[in-house]
N, CA, C and O atoms as a CHARMM CRD file, in Angstrom:
* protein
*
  264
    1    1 UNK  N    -25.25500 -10.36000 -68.12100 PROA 1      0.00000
    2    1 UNK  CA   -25.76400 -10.93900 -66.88900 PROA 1      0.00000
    3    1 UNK  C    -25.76000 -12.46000 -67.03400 PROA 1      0.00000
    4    1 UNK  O    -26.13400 -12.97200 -68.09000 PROA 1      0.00000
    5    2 UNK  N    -25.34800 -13.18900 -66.00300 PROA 2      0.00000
    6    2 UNK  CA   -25.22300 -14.38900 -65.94500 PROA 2      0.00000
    7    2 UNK  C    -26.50100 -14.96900 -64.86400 PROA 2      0.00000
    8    2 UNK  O    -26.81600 -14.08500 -64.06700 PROA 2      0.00000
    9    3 UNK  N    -27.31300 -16.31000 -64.68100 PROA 3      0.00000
   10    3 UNK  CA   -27.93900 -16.48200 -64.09600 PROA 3      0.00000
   11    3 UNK  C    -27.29200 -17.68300 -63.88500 PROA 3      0.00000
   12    3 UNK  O    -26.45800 -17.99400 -64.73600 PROA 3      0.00000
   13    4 UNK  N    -27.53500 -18.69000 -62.63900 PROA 4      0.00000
   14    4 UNK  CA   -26.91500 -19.57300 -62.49600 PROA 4      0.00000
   15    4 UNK  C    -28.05500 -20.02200 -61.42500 PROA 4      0.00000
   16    4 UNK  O    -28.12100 -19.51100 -60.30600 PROA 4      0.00000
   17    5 UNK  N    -29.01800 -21.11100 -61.92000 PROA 5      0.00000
   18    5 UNK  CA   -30.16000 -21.88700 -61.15700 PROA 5      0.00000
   19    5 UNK  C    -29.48800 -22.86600 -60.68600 PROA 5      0.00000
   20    5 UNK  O    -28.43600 -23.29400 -61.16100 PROA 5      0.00000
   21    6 UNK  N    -30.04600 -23.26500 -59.74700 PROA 6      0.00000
   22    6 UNK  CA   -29.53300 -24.24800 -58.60900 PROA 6      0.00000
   23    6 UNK  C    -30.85300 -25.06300 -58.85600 PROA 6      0.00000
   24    6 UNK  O    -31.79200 -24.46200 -59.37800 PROA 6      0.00000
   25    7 UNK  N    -30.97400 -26.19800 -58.56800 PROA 7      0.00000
   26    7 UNK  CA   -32.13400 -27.31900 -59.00500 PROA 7      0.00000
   27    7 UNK  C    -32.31500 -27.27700 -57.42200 PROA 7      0.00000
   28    7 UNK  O    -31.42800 -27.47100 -56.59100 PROA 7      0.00000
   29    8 UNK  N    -33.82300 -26.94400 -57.15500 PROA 8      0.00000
   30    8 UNK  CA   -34.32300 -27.22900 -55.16600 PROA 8      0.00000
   31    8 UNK  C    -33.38900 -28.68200 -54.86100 PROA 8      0.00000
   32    8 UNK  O    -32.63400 -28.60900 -53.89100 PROA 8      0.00000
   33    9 UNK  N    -33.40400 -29.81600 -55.53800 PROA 9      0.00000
   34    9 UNK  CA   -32.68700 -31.04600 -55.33300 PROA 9      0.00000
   35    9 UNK  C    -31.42500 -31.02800 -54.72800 PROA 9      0.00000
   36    9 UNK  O    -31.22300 -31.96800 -53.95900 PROA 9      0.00000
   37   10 UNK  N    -30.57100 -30.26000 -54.85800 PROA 10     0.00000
   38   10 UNK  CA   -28.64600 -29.82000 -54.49900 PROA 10     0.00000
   39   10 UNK  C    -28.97200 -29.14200 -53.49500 PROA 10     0.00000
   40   10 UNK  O    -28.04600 -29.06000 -52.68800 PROA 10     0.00000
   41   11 UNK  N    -30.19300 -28.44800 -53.09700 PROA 11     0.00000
   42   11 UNK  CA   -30.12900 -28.24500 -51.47500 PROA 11     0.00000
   43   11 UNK  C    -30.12700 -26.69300 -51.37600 PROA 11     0.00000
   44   11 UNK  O    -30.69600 -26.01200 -52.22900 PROA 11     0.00000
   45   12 UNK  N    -29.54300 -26.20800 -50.42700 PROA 12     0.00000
   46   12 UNK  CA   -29.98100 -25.03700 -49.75400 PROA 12     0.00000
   47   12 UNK  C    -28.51200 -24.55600 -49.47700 PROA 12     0.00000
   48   12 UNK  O    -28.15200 -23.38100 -49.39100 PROA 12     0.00000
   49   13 UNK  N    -27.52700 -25.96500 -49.32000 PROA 13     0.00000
   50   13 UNK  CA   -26.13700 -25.67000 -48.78300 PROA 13     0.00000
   51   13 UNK  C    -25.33500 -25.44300 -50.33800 PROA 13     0.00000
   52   13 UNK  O    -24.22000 -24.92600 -50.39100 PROA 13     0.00000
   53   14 UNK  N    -25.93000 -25.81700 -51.32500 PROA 14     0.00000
   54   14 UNK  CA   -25.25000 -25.65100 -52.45000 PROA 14     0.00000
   55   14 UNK  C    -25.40200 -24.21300 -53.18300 PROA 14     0.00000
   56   14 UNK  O    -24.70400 -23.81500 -54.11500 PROA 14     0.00000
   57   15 UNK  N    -26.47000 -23.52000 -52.55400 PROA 15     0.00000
   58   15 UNK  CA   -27.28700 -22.57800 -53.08000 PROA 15     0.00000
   59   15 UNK  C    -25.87700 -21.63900 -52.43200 PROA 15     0.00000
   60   15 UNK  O    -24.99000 -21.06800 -53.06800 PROA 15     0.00000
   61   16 UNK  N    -26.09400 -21.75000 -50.86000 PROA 16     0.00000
   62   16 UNK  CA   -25.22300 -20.25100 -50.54000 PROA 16     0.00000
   63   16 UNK  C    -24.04500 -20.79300 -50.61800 PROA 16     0.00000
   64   16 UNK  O    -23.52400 -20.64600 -49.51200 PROA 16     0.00000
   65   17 UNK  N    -23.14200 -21.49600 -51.52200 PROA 17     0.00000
   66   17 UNK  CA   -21.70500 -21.59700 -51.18400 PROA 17     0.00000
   67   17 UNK  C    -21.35500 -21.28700 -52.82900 PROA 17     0.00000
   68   17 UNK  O    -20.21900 -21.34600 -53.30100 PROA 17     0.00000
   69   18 UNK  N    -22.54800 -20.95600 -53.56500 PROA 18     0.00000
   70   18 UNK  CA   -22.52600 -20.65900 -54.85300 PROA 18     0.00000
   71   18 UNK  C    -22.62100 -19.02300 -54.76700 PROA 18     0.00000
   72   18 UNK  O    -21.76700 -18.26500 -55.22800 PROA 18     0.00000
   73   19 UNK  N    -23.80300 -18.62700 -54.10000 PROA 19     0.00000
   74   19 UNK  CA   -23.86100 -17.16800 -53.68700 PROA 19     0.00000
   75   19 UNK  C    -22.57400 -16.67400 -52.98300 PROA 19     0.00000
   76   19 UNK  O    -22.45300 -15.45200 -53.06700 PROA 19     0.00000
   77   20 UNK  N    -21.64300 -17.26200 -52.35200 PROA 20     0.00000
   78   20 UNK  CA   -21.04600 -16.55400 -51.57800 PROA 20     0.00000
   79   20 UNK  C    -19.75600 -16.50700 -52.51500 PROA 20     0.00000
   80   20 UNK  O    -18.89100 -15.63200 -52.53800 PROA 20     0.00000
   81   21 UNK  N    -19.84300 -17.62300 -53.25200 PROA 21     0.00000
   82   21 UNK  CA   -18.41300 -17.36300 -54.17900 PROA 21     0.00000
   83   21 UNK  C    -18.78900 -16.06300 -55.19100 PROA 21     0.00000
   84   21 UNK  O    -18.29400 -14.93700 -55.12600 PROA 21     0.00000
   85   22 UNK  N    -19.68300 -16.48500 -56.02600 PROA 22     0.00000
   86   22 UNK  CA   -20.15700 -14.82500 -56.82000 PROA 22     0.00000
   87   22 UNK  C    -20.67100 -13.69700 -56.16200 PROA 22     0.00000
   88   22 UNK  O    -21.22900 -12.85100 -56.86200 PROA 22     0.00000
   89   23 UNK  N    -20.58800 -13.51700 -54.91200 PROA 23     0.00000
   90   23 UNK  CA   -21.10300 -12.57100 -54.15800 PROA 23     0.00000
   91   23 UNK  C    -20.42300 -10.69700 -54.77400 PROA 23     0.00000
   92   23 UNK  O    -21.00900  -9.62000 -54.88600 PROA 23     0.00000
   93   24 UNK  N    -18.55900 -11.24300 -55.10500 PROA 24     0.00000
   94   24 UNK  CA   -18.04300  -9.96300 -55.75100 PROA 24     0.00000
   95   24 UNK  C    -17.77500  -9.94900 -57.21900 PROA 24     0.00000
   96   24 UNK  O    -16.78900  -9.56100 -57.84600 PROA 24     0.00000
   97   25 UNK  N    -19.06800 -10.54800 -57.66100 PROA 25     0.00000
   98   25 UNK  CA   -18.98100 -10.55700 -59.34500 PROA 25     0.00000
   99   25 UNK  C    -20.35700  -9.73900 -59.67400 PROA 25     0.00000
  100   25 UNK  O    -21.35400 -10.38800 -59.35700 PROA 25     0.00000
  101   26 UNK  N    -20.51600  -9.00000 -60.00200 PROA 26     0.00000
  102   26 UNK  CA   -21.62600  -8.18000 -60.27500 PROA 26     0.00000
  103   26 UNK  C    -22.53200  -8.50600 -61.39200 PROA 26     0.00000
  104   26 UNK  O    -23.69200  -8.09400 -61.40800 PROA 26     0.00000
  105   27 UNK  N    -21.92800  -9.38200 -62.51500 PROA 27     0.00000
  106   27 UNK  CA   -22.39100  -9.73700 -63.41100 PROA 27     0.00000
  107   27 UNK  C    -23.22200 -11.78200 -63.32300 PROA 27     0.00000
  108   27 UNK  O    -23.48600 -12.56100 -64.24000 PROA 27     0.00000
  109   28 UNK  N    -23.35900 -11.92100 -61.85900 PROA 28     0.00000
  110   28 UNK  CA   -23.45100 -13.21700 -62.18700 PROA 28     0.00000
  111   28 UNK  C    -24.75700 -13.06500 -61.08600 PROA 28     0.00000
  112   28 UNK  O    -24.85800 -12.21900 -60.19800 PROA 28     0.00000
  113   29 UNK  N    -25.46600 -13.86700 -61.34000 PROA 29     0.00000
  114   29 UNK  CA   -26.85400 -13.78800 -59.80500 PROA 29     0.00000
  115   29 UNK  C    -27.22300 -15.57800 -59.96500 PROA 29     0.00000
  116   29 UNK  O    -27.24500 -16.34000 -60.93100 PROA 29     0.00000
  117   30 UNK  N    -27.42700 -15.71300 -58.80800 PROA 30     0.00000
  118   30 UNK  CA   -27.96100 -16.96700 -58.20100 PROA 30     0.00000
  119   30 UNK  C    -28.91100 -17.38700 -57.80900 PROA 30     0.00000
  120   30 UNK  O    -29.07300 -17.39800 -56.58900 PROA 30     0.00000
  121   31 UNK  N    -29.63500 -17.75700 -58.43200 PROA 31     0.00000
  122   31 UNK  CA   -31.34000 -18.39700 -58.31700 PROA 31     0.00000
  123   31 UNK  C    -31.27900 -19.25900 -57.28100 PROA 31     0.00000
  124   31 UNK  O    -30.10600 -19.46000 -56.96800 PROA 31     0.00000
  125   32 UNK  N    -32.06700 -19.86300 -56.60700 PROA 32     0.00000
  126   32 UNK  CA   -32.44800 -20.84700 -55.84300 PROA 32     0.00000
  127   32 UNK  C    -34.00900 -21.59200 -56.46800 PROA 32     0.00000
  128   32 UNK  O    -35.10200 -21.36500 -55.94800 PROA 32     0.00000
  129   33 UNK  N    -33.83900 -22.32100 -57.43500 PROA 33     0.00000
  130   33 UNK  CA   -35.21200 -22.71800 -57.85100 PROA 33     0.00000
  131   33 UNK  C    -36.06000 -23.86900 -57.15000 PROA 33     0.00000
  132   33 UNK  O    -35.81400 -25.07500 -57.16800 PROA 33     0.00000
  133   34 UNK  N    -37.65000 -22.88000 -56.21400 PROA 34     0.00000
  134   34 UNK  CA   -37.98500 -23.28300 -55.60900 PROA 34     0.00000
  135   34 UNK  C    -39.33700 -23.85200 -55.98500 PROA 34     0.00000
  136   34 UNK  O    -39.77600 -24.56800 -55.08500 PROA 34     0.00000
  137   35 UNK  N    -39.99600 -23.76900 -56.85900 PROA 35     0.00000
  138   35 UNK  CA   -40.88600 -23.85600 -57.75200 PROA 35     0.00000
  139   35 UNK  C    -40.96200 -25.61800 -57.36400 PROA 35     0.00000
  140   35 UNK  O    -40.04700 -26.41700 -57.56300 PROA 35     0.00000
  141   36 UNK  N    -42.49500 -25.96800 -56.68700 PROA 36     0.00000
  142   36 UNK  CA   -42.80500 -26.99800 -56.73300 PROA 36     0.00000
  143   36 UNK  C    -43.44600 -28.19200 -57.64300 PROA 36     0.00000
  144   36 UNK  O    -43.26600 -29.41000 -57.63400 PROA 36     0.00000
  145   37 UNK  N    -44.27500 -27.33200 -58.43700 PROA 37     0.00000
  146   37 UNK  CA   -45.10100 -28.37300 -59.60600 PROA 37     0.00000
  147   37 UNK  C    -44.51200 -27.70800 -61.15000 PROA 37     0.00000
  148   37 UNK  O    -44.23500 -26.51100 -61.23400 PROA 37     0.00000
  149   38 UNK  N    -44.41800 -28.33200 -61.92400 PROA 38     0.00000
  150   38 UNK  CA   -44.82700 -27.76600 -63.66900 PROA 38     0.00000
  151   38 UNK  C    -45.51400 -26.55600 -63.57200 PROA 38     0.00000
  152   38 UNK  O    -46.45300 -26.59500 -62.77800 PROA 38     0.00000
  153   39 UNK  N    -45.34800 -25.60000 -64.08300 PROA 39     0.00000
  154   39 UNK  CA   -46.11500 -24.36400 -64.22500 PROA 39     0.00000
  155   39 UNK  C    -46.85300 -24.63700 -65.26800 PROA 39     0.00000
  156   39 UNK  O    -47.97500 -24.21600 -64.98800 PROA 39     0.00000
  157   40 UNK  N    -46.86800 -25.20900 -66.55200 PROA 40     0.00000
  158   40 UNK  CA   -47.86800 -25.65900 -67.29200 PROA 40     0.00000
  159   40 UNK  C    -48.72700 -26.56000 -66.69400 PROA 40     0.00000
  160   40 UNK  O    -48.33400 -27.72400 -66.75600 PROA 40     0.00000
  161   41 UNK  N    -49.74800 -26.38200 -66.15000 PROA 41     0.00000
  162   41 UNK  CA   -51.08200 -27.22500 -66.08100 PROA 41     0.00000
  163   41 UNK  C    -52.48900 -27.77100 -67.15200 PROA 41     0.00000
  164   41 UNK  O    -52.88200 -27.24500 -68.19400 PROA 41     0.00000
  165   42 UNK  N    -52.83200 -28.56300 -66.69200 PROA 42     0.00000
  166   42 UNK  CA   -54.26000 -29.05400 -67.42000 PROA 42     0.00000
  167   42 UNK  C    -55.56800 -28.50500 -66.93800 PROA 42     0.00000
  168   42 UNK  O    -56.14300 -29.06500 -66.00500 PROA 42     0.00000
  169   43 UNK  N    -55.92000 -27.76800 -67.34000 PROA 43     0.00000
  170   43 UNK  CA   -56.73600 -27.08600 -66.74100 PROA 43     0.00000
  171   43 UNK  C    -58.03800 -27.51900 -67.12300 PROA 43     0.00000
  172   43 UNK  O    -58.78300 -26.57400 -67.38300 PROA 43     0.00000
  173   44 UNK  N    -58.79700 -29.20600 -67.29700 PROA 44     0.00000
  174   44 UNK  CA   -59.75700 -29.57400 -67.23500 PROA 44     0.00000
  175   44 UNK  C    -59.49100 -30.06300 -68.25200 PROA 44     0.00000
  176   44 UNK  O    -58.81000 -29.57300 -69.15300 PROA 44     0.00000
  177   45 UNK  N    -60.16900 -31.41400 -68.20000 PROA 45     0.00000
  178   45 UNK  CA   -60.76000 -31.83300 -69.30400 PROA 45     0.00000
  179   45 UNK  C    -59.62500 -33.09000 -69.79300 PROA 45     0.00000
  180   45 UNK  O    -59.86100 -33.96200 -70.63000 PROA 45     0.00000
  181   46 UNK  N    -59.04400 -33.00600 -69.44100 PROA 46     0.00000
  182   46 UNK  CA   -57.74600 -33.67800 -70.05600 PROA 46     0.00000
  183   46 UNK  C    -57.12200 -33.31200 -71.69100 PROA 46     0.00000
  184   46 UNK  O    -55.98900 -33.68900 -71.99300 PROA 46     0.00000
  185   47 UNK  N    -57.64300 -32.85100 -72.28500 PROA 47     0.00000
  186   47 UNK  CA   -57.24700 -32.50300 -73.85800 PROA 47     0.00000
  187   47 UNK  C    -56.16100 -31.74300 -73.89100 PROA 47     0.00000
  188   47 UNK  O    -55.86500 -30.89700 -73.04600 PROA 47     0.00000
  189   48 UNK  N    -55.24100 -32.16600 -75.34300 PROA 48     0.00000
  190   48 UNK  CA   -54.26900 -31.36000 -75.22300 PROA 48     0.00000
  191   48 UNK  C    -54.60000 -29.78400 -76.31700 PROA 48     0.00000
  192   48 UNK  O    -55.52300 -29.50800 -77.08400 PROA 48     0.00000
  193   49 UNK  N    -53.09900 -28.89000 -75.81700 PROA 49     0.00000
  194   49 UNK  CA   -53.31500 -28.06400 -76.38300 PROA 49     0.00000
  195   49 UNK  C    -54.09800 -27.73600 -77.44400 PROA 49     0.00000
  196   49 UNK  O    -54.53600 -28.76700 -77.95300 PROA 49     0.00000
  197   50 UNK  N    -54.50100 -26.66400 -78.05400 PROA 50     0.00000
  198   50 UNK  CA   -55.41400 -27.04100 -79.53300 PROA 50     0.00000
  199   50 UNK  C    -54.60500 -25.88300 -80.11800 PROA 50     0.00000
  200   50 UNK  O    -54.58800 -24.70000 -79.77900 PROA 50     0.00000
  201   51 UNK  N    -53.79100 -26.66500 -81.29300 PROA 51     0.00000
  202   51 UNK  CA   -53.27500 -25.43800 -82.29400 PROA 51     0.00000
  203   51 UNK  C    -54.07200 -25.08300 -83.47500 PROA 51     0.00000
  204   51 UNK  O    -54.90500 -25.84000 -83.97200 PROA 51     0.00000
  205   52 UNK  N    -53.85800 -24.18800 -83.80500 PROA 52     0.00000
  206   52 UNK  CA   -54.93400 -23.74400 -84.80900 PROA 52     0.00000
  207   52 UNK  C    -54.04500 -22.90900 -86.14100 PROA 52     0.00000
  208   52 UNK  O    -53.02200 -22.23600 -86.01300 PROA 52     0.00000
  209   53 UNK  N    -54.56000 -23.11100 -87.00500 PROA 53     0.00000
  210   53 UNK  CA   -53.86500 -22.48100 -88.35200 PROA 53     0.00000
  211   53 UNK  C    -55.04800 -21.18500 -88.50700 PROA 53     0.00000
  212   53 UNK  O    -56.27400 -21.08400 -88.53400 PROA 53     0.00000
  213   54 UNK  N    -53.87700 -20.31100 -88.58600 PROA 54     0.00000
  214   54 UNK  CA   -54.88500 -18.54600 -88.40100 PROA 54     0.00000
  215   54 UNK  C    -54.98100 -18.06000 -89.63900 PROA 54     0.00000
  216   54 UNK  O    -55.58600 -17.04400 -89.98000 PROA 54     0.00000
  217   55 UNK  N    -54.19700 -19.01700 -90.50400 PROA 55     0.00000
  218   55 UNK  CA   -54.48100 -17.93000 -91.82600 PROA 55     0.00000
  219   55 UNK  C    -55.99300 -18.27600 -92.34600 PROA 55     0.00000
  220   55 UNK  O    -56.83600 -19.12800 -92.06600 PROA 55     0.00000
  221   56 UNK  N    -55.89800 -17.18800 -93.23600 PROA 56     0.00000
  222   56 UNK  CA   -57.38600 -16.74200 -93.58600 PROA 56     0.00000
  223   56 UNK  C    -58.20100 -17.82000 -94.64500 PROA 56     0.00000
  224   56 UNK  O    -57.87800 -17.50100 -95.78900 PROA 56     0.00000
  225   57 UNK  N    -58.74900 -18.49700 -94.65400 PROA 57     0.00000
  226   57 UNK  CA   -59.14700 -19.97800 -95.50300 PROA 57     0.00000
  227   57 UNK  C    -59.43000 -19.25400 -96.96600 PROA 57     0.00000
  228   57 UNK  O    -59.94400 -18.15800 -96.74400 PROA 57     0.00000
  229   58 UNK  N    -59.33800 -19.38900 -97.77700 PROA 58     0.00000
  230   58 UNK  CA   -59.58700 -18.83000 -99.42400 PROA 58     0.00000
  231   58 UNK  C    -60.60300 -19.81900 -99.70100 PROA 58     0.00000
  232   58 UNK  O    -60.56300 -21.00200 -99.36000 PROA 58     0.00000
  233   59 UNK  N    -61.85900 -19.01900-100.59000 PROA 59     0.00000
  234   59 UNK  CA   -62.87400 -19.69600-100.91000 PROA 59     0.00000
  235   59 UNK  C    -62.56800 -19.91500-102.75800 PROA 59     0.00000
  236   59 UNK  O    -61.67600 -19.48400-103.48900 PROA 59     0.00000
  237   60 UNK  N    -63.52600 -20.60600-102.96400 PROA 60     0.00000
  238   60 UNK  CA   -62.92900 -20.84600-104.84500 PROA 60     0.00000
  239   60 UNK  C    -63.55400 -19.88300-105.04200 PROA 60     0.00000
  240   60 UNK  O    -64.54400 -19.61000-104.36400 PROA 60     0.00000
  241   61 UNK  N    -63.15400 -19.20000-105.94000 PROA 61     0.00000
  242   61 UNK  CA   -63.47200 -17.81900-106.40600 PROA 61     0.00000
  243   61 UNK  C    -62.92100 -16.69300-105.65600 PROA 61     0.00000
  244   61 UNK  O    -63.33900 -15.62200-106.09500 PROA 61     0.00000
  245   62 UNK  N    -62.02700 -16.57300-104.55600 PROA 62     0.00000
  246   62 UNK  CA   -61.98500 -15.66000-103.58900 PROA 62     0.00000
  247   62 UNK  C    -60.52400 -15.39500-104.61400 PROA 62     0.00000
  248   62 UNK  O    -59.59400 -16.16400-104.85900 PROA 62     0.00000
  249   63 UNK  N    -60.83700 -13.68200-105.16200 PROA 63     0.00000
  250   63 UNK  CA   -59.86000 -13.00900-106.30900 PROA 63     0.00000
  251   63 UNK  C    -58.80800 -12.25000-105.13600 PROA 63     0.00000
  252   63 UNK  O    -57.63800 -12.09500-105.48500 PROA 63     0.00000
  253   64 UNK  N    -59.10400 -11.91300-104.14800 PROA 64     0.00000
  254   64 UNK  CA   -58.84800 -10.89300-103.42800 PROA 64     0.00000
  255   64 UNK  C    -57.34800 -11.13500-102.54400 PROA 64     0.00000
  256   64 UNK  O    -57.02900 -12.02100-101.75100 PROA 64     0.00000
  257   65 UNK  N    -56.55300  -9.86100-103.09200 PROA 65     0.00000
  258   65 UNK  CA   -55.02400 -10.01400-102.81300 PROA 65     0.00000
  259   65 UNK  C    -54.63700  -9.77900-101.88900 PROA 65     0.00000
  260   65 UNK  O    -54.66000  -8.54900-101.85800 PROA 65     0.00000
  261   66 UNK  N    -53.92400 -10.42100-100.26300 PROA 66     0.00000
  262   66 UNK  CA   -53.56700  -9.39400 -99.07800 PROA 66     0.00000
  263   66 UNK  C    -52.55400  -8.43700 -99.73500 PROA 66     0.00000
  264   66 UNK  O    -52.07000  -7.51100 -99.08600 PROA 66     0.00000
């Protein structure tokens, strides 16, 4: 499968003259990307992401083998 996004910017006329050429290709589809903002948001606060290290902290003395 092929996808082939069109940027909202190139328009609406670029969209169907792209659809209409792959219209008899079965393997190709044509997005129209309409998506107005970043889908990643800040959702308060202003801070960025917080990564975190998950492994398990070892104490001195901690003998114990995963």
């Amino acid at each position: 499968m092929i996808y082939c996004v069109v940027p909202q910017e190139l328009g609406e006329e670029v969209f169907r003259r792209l659809e209409a050429r792959y219209r008899d290709n079965p393997s190709v589809t044509v997005i129209w990307e309409r998506r107005g903002a970043e889908r990643r948001r800040d959702h308060g606060g202003g801070d960025q992401r917080q990564l975190r290290d998950r492994r398990r902290r070892r104490l001195p003395g901690d003998t114990e083998v995963d």
